[in-house]
N, C-alpha and C positions, 0 to 999 in steps of 0.2 A: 455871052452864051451861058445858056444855065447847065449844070453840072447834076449827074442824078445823084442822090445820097445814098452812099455804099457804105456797109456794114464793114467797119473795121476789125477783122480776127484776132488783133494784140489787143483790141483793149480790153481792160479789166473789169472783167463782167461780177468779179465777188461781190459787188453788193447784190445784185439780180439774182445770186443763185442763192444765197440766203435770207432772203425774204420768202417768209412763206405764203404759200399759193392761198388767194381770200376763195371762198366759196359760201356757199349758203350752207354747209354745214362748219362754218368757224366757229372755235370756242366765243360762248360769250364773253368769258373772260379775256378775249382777244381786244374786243371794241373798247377803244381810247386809247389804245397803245401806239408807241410810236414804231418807225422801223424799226431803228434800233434796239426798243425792249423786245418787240416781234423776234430778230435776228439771237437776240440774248436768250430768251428762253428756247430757241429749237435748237442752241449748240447745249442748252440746258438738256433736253431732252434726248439728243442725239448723245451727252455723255452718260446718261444714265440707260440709253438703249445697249450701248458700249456696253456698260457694264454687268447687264442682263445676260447679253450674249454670251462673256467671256464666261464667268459665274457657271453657266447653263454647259457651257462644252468642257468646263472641267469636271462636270458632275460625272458627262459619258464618257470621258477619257475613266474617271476612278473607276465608272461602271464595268469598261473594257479589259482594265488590270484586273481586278477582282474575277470578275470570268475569265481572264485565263489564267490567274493561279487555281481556279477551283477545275480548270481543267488539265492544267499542271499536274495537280493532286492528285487526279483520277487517273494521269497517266502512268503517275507515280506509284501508286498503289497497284495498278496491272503488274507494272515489272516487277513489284515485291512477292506478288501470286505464280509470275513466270518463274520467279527466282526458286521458291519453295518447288515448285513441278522440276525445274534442275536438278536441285539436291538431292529431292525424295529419288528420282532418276539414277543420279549416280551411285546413290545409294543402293542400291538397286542391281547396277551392273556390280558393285564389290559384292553383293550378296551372290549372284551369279558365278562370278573368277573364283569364288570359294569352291560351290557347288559343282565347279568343272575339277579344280583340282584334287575336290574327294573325288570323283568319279576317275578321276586321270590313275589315284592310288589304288582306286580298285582294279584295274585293268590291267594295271602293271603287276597286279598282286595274283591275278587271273591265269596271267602270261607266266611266272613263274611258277615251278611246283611247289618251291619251299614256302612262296609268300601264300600258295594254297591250305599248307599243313598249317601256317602259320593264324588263318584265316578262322579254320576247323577248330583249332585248339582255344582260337584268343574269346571265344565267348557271344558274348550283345558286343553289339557295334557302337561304335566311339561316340559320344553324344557332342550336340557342337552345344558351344554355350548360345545362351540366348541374346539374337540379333539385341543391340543397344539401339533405342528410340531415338530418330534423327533430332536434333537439336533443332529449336526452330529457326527459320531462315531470317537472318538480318540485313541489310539493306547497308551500302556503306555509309558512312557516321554522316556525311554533308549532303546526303538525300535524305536520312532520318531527321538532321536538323533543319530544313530546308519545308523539310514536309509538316514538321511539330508547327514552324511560324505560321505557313499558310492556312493552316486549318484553323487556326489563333483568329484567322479576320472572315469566317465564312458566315459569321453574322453578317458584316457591311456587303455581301454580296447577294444576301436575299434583300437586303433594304436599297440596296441601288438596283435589284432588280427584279420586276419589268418596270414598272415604273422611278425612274430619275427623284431624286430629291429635289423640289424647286425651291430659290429662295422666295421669301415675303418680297411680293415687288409692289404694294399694295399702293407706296411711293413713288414708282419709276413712270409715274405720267407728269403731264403737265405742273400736276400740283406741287410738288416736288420744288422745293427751293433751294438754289445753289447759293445764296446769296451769300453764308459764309463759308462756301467750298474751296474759296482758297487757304481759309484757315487751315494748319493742320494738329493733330494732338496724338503724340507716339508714333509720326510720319504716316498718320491718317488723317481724311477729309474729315471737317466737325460736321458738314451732312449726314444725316443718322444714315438714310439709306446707302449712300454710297459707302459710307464708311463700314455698309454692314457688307456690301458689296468685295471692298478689298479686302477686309479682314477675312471672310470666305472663301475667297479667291487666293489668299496666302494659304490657310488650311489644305486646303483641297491641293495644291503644287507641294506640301510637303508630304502628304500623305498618297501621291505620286512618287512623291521621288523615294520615300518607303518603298511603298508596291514597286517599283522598280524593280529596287536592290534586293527585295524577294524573290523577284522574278527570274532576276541573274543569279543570283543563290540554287534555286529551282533546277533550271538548265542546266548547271554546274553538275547539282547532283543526278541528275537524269543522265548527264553523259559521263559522268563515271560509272553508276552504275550498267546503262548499254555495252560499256566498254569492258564492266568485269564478267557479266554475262555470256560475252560474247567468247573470252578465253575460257569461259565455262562449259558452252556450249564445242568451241575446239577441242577441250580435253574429253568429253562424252562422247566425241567424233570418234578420238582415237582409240577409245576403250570399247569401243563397238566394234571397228575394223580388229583390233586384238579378239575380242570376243567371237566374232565371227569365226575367225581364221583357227582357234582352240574347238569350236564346234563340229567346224569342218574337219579336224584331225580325230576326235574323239569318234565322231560317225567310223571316219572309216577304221580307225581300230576295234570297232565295235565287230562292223561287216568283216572282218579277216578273222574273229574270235568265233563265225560260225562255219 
């Protein structure tokens, strides 16, 4: 009895899967070759498509750091502008708590007869010296150094961006010869391309791992700063509820003086 011939699922189809597919558009350079040189140049190919790729997605990762320290910066730079609105602020309200407790002297000076003779005889009224110009507003020291670096690289984020840097792949086709790829020199391929490929590809991972440590640098200072603002903002809370409350007092001793 004949038996039908069934495809066996263990066996080892690697040769079949890299043999590449013949068509009517195969390279001419393809004809005479044998399987094996055929199989030799598309792992040829496929390491230099490798190296394309990786090269090409470190470019957008740089791209990615760099926009967002440049929007780090920006954010950076608001809290330095909220920070000055603060100060000018609190400043602001001591210039007010003065202003009440002249007004509070007068009143009390109102309310007495003597501090009226006193009033009558003392002349021109009391000059106040002139308000001192707020200092301007500084940013704590590891958001100012944080901010000084990243501004340092906003060249490389208009040149990464919109458009990517691409490398020279002008090699990364067929023509491309691996033949002494295994060689290496400085624990690089002696293939110009590939080796222009890792060396690239090393650049670009240290100038991450830079951006990185900018970026945690950044953060750092962003959340100290949020954080001193915020007891800044606490204490202007409370010199407004003071405020208010000497307002409210002053009113009404005003109303019982008529």
């Amino acid at each position: 009895m004949a038996y039908p011939t069934s495809h066996n699922p263990f066996a080892d189809d690697d040769e079949e899967d890299f043999k590449p597919k013949r068509s009517g558009f195969e390279d001419e350079s393809d004809s005479g070759m044998t399987d094996a040189e055929r199989r030799q140049k598309y792992l040829q190919q496929e390491v230099m498509r490798t190296a394309h790729s990786a090269v090409d997605s470190s470019y957008r990762s740089l791209s990615l750091i760099y926009e967002s320290e440049k929007i780090g910066v920006e954010t950076a730079e608001e809290l330095v502008r909220q920070g000055e609105v603060l100060k000018r602020t609190d400043k602001m309200l001591d210039n007010m708590d003065e202003d009440l407790k002249t007004s509070q002297r007068h009143i009390n000076s109102i309310k007495s007869v003597w501090g009226g003779l006193v009033n009558y005889f003392k002349g021109k009224p009391e000059t106040k010296p002139t308000p001192e110009e707020p200092k301007e507003y500084q940013a704590n020291e590891r958001l100012q150094t944080a901010m000084s670096g990243s501004r340092g690289h906003e060249d490389k984020y208009q040149a990464s961006h919109p458009n990517l840097r691409k490398l020279d792949t002008g090699g990364f086709g067929a023509a491309a010869s691996m033949d002494d790829g295994s060689s290496r020199q400085n624990g690089y391929p002696q293939n110009r391309y590939l080796r222009d490929a890792h060396q690239t590809l090393d650049s670009n991972l240290d100038e991450m791992s830079s951006g990185l440590a900018r970026l945690k640098n950044l953060g750092l200072g962003l959340q100290g700063e949020i954080e001193d603002q915020d007891d800044s903002i606490g204490s202007l809370l409370n010199k407004v509820d003071k405020m208010d409350a000497k307002i409210i007092n002053t009113n009404q001793q005003l109303k019982n003086l008529k």
